[in-house]
C-alpha positions in Angstrom: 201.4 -74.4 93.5 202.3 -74.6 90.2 200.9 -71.9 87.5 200.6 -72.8 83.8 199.8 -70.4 81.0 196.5 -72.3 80.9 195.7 -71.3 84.3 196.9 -67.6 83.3 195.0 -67.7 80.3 191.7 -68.5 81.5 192.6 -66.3 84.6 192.9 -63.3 82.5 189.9 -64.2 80.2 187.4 -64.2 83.2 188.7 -60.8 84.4 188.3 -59.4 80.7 185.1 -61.1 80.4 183.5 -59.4 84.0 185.1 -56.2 82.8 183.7 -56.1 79.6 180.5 -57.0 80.9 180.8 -54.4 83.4 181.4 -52.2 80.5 178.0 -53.2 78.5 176.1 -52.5 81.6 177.3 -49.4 82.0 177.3 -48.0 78.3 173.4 -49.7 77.9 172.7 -47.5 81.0 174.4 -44.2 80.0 172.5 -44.6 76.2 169.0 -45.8 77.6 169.2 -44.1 81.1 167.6 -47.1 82.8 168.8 -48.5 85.6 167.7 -52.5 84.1 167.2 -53.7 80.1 165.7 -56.7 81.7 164.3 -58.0 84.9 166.8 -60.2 85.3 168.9 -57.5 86.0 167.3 -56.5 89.2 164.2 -58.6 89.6 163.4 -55.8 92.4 163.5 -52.8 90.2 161.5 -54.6 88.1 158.3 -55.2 89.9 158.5 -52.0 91.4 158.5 -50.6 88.0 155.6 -52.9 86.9 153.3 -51.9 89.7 154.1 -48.3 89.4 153.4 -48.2 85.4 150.1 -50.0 86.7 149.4 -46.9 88.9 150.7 -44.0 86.7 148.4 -46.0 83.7 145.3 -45.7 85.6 145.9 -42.0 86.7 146.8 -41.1 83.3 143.4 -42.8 82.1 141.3 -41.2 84.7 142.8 -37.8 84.6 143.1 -37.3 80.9 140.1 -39.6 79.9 137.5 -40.2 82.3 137.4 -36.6 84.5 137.9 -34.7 81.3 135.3 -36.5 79.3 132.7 -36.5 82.1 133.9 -32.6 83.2 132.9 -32.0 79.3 129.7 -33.4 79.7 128.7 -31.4 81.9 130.1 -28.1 80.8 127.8 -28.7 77.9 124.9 -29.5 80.4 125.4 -26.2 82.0 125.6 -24.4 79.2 122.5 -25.3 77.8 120.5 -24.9 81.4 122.4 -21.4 81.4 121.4 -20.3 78.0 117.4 -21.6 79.1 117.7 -19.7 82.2 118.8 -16.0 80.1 116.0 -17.1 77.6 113.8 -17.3 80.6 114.7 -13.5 81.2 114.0 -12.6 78.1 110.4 -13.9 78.2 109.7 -12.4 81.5 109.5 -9.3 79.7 107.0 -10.1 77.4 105.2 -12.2 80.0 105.1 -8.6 81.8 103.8 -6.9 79.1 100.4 -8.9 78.2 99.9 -9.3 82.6 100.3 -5.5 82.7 98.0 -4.0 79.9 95.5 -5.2 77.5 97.4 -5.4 74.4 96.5 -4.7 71.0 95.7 -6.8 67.8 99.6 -6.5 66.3 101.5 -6.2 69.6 99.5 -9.7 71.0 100.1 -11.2 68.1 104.2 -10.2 68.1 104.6 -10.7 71.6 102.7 -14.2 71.7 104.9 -15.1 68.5 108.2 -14.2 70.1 107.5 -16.1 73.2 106.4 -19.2 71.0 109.9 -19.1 69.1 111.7 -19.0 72.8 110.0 -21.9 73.6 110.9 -23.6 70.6 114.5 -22.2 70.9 114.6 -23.7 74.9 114.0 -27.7 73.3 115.2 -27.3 70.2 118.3 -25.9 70.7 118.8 -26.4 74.4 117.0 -29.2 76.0 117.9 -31.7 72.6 122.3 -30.6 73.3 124.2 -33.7 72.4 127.7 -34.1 73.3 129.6 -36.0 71.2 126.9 -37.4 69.5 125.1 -38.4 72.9 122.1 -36.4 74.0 122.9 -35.4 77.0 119.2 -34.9 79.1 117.9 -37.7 77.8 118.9 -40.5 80.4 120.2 -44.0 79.5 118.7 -43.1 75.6 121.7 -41.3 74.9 121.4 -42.1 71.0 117.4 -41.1 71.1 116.8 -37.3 70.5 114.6 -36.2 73.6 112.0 -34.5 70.5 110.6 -35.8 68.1 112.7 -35.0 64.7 109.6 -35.5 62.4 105.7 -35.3 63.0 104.3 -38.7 62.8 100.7 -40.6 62.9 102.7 -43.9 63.3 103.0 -44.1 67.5 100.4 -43.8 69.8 101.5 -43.5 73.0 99.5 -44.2 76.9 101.0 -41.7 79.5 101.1 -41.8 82.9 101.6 -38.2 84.4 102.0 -37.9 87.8 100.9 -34.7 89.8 100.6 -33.7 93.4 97.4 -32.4 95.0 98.3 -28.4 94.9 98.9 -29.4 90.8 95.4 -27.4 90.2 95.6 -23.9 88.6 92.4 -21.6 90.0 91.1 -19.8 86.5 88.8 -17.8 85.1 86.9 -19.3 81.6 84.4 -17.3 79.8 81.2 -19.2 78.9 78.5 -18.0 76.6 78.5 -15.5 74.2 76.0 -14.0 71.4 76.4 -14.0 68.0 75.0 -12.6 65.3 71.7 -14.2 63.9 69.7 -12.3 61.0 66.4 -14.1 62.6 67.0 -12.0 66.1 64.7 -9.5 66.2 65.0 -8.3 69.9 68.0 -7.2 71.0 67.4 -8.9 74.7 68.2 -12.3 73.3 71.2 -11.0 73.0 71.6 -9.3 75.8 70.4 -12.4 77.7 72.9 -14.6 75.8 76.0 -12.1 77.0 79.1 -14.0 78.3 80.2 -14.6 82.0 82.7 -15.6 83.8 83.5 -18.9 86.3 85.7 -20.1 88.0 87.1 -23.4 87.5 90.0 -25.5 88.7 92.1 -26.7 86.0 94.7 -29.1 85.1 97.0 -28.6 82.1 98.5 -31.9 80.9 101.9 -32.5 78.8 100.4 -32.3 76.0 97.6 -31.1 73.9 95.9 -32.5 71.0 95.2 -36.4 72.7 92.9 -38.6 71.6 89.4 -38.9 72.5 89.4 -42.9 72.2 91.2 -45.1 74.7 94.6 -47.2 73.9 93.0 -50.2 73.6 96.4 -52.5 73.9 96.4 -55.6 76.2 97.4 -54.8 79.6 96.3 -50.9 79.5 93.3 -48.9 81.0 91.1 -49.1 78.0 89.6 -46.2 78.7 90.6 -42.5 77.0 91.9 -40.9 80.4 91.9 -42.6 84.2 92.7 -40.4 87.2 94.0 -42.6 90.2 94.3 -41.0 93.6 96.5 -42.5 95.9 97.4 -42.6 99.6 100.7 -41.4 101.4 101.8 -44.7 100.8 101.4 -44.9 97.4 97.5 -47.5 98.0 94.7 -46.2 95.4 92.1 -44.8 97.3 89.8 -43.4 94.2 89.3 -43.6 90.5 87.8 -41.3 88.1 87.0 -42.5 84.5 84.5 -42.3 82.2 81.2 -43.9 82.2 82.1 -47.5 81.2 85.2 -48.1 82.5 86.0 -50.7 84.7 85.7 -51.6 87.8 83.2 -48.6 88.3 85.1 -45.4 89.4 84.4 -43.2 92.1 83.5 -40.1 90.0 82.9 -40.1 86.2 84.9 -38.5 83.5 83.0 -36.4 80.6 84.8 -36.1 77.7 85.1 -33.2 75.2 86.4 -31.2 72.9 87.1 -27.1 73.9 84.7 -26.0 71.2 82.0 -28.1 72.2 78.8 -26.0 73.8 79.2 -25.8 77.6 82.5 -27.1 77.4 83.6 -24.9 80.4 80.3 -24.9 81.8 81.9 -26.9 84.9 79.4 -28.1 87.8 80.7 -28.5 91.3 80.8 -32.4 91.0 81.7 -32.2 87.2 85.0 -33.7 86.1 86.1 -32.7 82.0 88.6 -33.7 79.7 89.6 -31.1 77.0 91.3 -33.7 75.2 92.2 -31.2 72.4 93.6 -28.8 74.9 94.6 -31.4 77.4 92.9 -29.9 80.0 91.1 -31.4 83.2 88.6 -29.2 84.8 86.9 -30.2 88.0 84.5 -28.4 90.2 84.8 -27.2 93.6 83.4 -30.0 95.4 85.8 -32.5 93.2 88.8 -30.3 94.1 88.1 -30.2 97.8 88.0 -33.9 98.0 91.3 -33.6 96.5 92.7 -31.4 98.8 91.2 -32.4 101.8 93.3 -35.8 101.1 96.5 -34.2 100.0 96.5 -36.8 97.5 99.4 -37.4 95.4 97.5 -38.9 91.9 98.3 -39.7 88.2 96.4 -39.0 85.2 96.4 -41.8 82.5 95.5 -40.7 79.0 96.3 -41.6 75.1 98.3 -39.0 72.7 99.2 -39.5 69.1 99.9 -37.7 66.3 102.9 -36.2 67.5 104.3 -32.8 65.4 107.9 -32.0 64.8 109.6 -30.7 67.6 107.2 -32.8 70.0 109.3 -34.5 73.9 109.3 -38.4 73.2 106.8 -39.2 76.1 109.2 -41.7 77.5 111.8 -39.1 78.1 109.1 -37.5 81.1 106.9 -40.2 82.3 106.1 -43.9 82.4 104.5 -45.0 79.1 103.4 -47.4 76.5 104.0 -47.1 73.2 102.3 -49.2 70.3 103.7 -48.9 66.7 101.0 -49.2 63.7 103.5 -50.0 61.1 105.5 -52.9 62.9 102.2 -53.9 65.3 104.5 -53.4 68.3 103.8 -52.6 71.7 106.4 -51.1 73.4 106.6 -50.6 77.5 109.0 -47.5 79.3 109.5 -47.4 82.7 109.5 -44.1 84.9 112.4 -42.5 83.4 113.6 -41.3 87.2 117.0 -41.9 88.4 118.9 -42.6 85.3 122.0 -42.2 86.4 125.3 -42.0 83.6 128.4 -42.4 86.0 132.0 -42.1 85.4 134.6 -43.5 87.5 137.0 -40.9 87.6 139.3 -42.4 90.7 140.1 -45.4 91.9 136.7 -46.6 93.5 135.2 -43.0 92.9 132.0 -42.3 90.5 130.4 -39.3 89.4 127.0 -38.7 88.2 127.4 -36.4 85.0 124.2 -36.4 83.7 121.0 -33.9 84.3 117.5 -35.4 82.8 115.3 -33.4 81.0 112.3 -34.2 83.8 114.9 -33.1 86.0 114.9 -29.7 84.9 113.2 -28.1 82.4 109.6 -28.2 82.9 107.2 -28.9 80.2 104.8 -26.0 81.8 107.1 -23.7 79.4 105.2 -24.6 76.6 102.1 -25.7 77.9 101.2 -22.0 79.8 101.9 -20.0 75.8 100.0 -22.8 74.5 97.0 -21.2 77.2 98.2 -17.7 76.4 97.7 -18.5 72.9 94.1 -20.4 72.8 93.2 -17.1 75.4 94.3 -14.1 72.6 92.4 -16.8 70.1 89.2 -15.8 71.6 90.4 -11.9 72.2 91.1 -12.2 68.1 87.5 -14.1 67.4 85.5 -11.6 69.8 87.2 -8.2 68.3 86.8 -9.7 64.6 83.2 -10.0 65.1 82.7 -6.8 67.1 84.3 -5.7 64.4 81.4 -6.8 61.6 78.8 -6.1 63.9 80.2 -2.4 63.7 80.5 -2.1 60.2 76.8 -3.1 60.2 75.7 -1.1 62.1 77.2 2.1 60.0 75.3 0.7 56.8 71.9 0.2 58.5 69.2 2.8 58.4 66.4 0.4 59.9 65.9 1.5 63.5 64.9 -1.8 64.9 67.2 -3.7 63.0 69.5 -0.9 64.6 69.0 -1.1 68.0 68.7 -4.7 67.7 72.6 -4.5 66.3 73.3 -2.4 69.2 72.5 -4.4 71.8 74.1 -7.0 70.1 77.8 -4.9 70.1 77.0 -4.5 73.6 77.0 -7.8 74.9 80.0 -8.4 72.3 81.9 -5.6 73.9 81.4 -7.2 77.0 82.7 -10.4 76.2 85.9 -8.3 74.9 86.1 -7.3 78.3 85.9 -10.2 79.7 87.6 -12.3 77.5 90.5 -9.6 77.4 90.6 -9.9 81.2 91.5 -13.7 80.9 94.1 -12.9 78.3 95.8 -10.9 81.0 95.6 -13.4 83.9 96.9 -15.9 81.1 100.0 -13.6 80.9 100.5 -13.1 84.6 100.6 -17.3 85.1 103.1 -17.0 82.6 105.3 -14.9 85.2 104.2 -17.6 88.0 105.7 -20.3 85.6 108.6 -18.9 84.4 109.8 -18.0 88.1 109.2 -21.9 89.1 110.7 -23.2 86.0 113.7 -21.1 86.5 114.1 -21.8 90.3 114.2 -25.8 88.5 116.5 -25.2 86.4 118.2 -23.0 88.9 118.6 -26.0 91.2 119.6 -28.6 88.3 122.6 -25.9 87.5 123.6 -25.6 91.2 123.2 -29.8 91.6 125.3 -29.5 88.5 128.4 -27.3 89.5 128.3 -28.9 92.8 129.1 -32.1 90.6 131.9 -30.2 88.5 133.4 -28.7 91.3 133.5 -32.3 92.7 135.4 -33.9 89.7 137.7 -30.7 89.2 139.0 -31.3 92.9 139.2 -35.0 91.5 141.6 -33.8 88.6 144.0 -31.4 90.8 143.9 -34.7 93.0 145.0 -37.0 90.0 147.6 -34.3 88.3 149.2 -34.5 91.7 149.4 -38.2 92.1 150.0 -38.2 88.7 153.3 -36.2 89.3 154.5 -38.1 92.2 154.1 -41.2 90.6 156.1 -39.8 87.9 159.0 -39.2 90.6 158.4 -42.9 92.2 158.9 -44.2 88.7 161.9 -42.1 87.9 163.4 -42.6 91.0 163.4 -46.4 91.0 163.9 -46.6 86.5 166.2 -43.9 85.7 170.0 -43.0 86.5 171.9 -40.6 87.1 174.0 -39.1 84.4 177.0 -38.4 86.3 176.8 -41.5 88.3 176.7 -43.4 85.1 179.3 -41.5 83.4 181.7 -42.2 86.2 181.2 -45.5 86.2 181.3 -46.4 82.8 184.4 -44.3 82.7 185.9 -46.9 85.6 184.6 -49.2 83.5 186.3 -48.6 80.6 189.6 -47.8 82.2 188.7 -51.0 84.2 188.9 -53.1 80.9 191.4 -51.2 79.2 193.7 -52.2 81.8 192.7 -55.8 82.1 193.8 -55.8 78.3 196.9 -54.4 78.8 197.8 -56.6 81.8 197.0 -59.8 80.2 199.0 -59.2 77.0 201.5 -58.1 79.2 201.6 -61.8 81.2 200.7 -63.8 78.3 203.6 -62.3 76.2 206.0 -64.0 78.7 207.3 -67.4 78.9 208.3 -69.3 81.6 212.4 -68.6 80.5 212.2 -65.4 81.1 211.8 -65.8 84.7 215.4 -68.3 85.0 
């Protein structure tokens, strides 16, 4: 066969060309230290490398994102609950010192102030923690403060509190009293009008300060309190309310104020609503009806005017709220079960959140808020002992006298008496704050169960992370030396092709005759 220079020539140019591109591959590879620039290159590599960015994005998103975020929720969580349960401590002593001795007019009043700043401390500072601008025990409201920040007289609010039939605290009230009238003359009237003591079973609502009128919104109870009793399976089975209420309940509610004469004066088929202490007192023969059906129940009832520093009803309970300024009427379900999950693996959620129902009870403030209406009346009782004394030292009359001394009598005894409740008032203070604590207690161990969970999930993730790392390098990146070899092959490789070719082409076809 015959060869032209043509033949030669394009012969050569090929050869140069492959080498040069050999070249380029080889120098892209040894600068970028990728195996491929494009998939065209190796349409294998390259969907192995898109599947395993895929993978190594969404580990890098749920280890360094989603596990560290919801791991930082909660380690804000348990530091609150842990600086409520220390706080707890703290009380106890206190608690331990009114439930141990009768205590004096400027020790009472410290102690019962320091315990009243811990319980603001415990939702103030502790039970309203926001992480990153989201409240962290307040359920799905994470941009809604679980308190109140400023008192208002706009919302009016119908709660539904649910309690159990063992919810009844047995305690002791004074009733009664004398007190001083210039028109007595014998001292038995007030010796006849000396205080006693009952027993009564009470209930301590949420709050304190409700209102004596009923909600009066469409599609509520219209009636000031309503207490349903219900079966194991949830079926009403009786209804207290007040006279007027309808359909006609089983038992009627009277209704109140703590002040009020015979207030506490409770009769075995009585049922009363403190509604400024938001109390329910019942008498034996209500309570036993109670307990003899193990009756799971819920107490409806209207509070407004809420102070700074107040729980949003709709944090705890099932409520309805109506506005006065914008004439809105506003419906929250039971707040249970709201649930903040992160997905912190593939197919893998976590519940980071801890509700405030959940786990710090609103018994914290309610039991001072007994201990203080109890060292009230010790304060009320010693101030007009007090009087009575001082009379007595500027009177000479010795009817008037004796009368006066009859008079501190029956007072002293009502100090007694009343001083008496002060201390049981104190000791259900250490009842509480040992079953508040075991709550929070459980919350916290519910809680580091969960961060133990999601730090297993993060080693996990680092790990995969690493070995996707590998996968990715492996089937991406080059070797060095392997490159450097070969584009050194491929440089001598084209370097020679060069020189061969201007070699042949510098030759004509004379110079082989």
């Amino acid at each position: 066969m015959r060869v032209t220079n043509s033949m030669i020539s394009n012969s050569a140019t090929a050869h140069i060309t492959n080498a040069k591109n050999s070249l380029l591959k080889y120098s892209d590879q040894y600068t970028t230290q990728k195996k491929i620039q494009r998939p065209s290159d190796d349409p294998t590599v390259a969907v192995r490398s898109l599947k395993l960015r895929t993978t190594y994005s969404q580990l890098t998103q749920y280890a360094e994102k989603n596990v560290k975020d919801a791991m930082s929720w909660m380690d804000t969580t348990e530091t609150a609950l842990s600086n409520i349960s220390k706080k707890f401590d703290n009380m106890k002593s206190y608690f331990n010192q009114g439930a141990n001795d009768y205590l004096e007019a400027d020790n009472r009043k410290d102690v019962l102030a320091t315990l009243q700043q811990y319980v603001k401390s415990i939702f103030e500072d502790e039970a309203n923690t926001d992480y990153s601008g989201r409240y962290v025990f307040t359920g799905f409201r994470t941009d809604t403060s679980l308190l109140f920040p400023e008192g208002t007289d706009k919302l009016s609010y119908q709660i539904k509190e649910n309690f159990s039939y063992d919810s009844f605290d047995n305690v002791k009230v004074v009733t009664g009293g004398a007190n001083y009238d210039d028109s007595v003359t014998d001292g038995q009237d007030y010796i006849s009008a000396t205080a006693t003591t009952k027993e009564v079973y009470q209930l301590r609502l949420a709050y304190d300060n409700c209102s004596k009128d009923a909600f009066g919104q469409t599609g509520t109870t219209g009636a000031e309190i309503v207490i349903s009793l219900k079966d194991k399976n949830g079926n009403a089975i009786k209804t207290y309310a007040p006279n007027g209420y309808n359909p006609t309940p089983d038992r009627e509610v009277t209704t109140m104020k703590s002040t009020d004469k015979n207030a506490y004066d409770i009769g075995d088929d009585d049922i009363r609503y403190l509604y400024d202490t938001g109390e329910v007192l019942v008498g034996k023969n209500v309570y036993s009806e109670i307990q003899n059906s193990q009756a799971d129940f819920n107490v409806t009832y209207v509070k407004n005017d809420f102070e700074k520093g107040d729980i949003r009803p709709e944090m705890y309970f099932e409520c309805t709220a109506y506005d006065s300024v914008n004439a809105k009427t506003t419906n929250y379900a039971d707040p249970s079960d709201q649930e903040i999950q992160y997905e912190i693996n593939y197919s893998q959620n976590i519940i980071v959140n801890t509700q405030a129902k959940d786990a710090i009870s609103t018994d914290i403030y309610r039991v001072v808020d007994y201990i203080a209406t109890t060292v009230k009346y010790v304060d009320e009782v010693e101030t007009k002992l007090a009087e009575v004394e001082k009379m007595i030292k500027n009177t000479t009359d010795e009817t008037k006298l004796k009368t006066l001394e009859s008079l501190k009598t029956a007072l002293e005894t009502e100090k007694d008496l009343r001083g008496k409740v002060m201390t049981e008032a104190f000791g259900k203070g250490l009842t509480m704050i040992d079953e508040a604590g075991q709550k929070v207690s459980v919350a916290t161990s519910e809680l580091g169960a969960k961060y133990n969970r999601a730090q297993l999930t993060y080693n996990k993730l680092l790990d995969e992370q690493t070995d996707a790392e590998d996968k990715l390098s492996e089937n991406e990146d080059v070797s060095l030396t392997d490159v450097y070899i070969n584009l050194t092959q491929a440089d001598n490789l084209y370097q020679a092709s060069l020189s061969a070719t201007a070699k042949i082409l510098g030759n004509s076809l004379l110079n082989y005759i």
